[in-house]
N, C-alpha and C positions, 0 to 999 in steps of 0.2 A: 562744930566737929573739929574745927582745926586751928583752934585758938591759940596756942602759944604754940607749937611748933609742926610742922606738915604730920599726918598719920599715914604711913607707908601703905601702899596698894593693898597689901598682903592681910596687915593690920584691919583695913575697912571690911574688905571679905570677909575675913576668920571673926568677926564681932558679929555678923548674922543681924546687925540691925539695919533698918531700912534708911535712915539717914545717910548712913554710913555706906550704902552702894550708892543713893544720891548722888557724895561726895566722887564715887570711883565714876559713876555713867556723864559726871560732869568732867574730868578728866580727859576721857577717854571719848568718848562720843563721836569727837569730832577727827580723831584716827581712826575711828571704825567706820562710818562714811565715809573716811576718804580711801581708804582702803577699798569697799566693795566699789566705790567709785572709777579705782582706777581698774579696777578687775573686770567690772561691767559693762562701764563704756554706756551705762543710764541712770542718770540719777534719781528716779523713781525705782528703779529695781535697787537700787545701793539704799536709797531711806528704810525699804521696806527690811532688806536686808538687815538693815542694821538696828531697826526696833526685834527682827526675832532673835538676833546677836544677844542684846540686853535681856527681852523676857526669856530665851534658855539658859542666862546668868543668873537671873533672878531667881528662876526656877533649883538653880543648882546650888547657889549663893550656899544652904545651908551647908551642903556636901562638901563644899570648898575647905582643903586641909593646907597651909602653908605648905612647900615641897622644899624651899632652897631657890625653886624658881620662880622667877619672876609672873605675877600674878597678873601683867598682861601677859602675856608668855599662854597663859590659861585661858584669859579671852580670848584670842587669836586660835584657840584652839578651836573652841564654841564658833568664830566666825567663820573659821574655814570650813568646819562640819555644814555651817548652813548655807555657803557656798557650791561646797558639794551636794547641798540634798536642790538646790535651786539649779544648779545645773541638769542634775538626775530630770526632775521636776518638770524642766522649763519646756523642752518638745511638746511632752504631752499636755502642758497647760495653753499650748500656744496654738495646738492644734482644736482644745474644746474650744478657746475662745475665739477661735476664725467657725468653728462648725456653729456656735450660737451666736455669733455676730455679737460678742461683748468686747465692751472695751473700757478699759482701767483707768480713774481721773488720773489726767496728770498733771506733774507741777509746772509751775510758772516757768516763765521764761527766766525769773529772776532765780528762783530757788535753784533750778538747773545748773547757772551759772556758778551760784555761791558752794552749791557741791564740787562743783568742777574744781575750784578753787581749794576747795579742802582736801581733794583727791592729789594735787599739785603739793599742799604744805603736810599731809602726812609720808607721801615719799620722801619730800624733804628731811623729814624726822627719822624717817628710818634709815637714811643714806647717810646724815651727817655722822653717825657712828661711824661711819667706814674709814680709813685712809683715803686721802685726797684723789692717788690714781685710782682705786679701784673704784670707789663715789664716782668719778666722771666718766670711767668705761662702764659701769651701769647706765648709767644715764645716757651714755652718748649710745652705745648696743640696743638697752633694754626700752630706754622711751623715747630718743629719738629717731628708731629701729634703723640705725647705722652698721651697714657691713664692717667683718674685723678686716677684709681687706682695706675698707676707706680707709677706717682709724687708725691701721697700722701705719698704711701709706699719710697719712696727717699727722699722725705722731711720729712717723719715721722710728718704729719699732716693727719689730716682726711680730708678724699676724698670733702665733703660738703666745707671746707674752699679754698680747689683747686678752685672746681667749682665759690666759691664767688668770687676769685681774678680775673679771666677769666671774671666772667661775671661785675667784678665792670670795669674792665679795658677795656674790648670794649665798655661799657657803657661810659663809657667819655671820648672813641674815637671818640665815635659816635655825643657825646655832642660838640665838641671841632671841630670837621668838617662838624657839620650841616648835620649829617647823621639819619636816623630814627630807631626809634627801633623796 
C-alpha cells in the first residue's frame, strides 16, 4: 500500500478498501491504547476500548468524507464517543457483574505493563506539538498532578502564568484533535 511514498491518513479512509484501514489501525493503534489507557487507569478496559474505537471505524470507514481535518482528528472522535458510552455504561455494568458474581479475563502482568508504556509514549506524542513551557506545565499540572502554587513557586513565576500555559496548551490540544472545549 505504500510502496514509493507514505498514503496520507485521509487518502486510506476515503479509498474504502480494507488494506488500506489495515495500513491506518497499524498507525494508529498503538495512540489509541494509549490514549484510553491513560484515561482509564486499566489496561484491560483501554484494549477493549480500543478494539470498539476500530470496529465503529470500520463500521464508518465507508462514510468517512475528507473534511480539511485531520483524519485522526476523526478517530479521536469515534474514541472519545466510546469513552463516553463506557463511562455511561460502566456503573451499571459493574453492578450486574458484582449481582452475578462474573468476572472478566484479564491481562498479564506483562500486557499491562506494555499498555502502561504506550499510554506514557502517546502523551508523549501528543505533547511534543506544544511549545516547551506549555508541554512541561501539562505535564508537570496534568500528570504529575502538581499544584500551580508548587510550579509557580518552582519556576518562580506567578501562579496566573502557570495556569495560562496549562490552559493555552490543552487548548490546542484540543484544536489540533478536533476536541471541544
Amino acid at each position: 500500500m505504500e510502496s514509493g511514498h507514505p498514503t496520507s491518513d485521509e487518502d486510506l479512509l476515503a479509498s474504502g478498501e480494507t488494506d488500506a484501514f489495515g495500513v491506518f489501525y497499524d498507525r494508529h493503534a498503538r495512540t489509541v491504547l494509549g490514549y484510553f489507557a491513560r484515561r482509564t487507569r486499566d489496561p484491560q478496559i483501554a484494549a477493549d476500548l480500543t478494539a470498539e474505537t476500530f470496529a465503529s471505524a470500520i463500521a464508518a470507514q465507508p462514510r468517512y468524507r475528507p473534511t480539511g481535518a485531520p483524519a485522526l482528528a476523526w478517530l479521536f472522535k469515534i474514541a472519545a464517543r466510546r469513552l463516553a458510552d463506557y463511562e455511561r455504561r460502566g456503573a451499571v455494568e459493574r453492578r450486574m457483574r458484582r449481582t452475578l458474581a462474573m468476572r472478566t479475563p484479564r491481562l498479564t502482568p506483562e500486557d499491562a505493563a506494555a499498555i502502561g508504556v504506550l499510554a506514557d509514549e502517546a502523551v508523549g506524542v501528543l505533547l511534543a506539538e506544544l511549545p516547551a513551557e506549555q508541554r512541561e506545565a501539562i505535564a508537570a499540572h496534568i500528570i504529575d498532578e502538581r499544584d500551580y502554587a508548587d510550579l509557580a513557586s518552582s519556576w518562580q513565576i506567578s501562579e496566573a502564568a502557570v495556569r495560562q500555559r496549562v490552559s493555552r496548551g490543552l487548548s490546542a490540544l484540543r484544536r489540533n484533535h478536533g476536541g471541544r472545549r
